[in-house]
C-alpha positions in Angstrom: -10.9 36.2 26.6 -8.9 34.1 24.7 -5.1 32.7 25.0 -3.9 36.2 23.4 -5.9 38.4 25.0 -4.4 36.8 28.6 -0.7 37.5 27.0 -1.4 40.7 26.6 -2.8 41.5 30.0 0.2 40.1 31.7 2.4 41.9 29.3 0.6 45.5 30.0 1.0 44.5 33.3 4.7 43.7 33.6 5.3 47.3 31.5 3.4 49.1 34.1 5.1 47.6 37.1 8.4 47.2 36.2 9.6 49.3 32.9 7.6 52.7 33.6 9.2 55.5 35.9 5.6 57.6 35.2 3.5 59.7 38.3 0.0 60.1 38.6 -1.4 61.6 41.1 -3.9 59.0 42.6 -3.3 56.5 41.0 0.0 53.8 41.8 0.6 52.3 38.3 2.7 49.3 40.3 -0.3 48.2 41.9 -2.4 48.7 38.5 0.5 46.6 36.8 0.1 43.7 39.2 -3.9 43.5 38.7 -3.2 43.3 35.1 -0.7 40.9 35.6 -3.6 38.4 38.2 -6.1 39.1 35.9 -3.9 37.4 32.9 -2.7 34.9 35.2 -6.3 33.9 35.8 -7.6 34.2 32.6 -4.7 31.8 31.5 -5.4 29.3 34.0 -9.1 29.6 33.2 -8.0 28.9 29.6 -5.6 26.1 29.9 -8.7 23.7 31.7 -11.0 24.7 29.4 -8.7 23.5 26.9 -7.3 20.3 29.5 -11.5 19.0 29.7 -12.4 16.1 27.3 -14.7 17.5 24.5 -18.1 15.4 23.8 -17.6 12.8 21.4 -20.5 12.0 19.5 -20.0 8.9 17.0 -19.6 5.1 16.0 -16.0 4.2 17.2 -15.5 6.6 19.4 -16.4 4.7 22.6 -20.2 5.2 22.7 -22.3 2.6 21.7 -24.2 3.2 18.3 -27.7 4.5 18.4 -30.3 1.9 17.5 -32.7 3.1 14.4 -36.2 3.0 15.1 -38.3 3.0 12.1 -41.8 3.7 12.7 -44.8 2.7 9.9 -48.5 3.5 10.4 -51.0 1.8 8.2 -54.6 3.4 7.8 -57.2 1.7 6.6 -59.3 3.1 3.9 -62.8 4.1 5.4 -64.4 3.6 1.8 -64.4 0.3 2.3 
């Protein structure tokens, strides 16, 4: 769930708690509101470290030390001889 997907859960949310006047019978839309609203919370919070973590930098410059090249010959002699 991305960064809009988490907007939209706590904006369902707020619509069901607080701007809706509707009934059902067994089921409290306040409460439903107020999951919706957590569940966005969450997700958000759960978004904003993912985003807050240093990425792996792989690279010269970058702080790590270059990789050494390793170049690897084999000579065969020729059995002919």
């Amino acid at each position: 769930m991305g960064l809009g997907g988490c907007v939209i859960l706590i904006a369902l949310g707020a619509i069901l708690t607080f701007a809706t006047d509707w009934h059902l019978s067994g089921v409290n839309l306040d409460v439903v509101g107020v999951i919706l609203m957590v569940v966005g919370l969450l997700g958000l919070v759960t978004f904003s470290s993912v985003l807050r973590r240093p990425r792996r930098r792989v690279g010269v410059g970058v702080g790590a030390p270059a990789e050494e090249v390793v170049e690897e010959r084999r000579y065969y002699e020729d059995p002919r001889i």
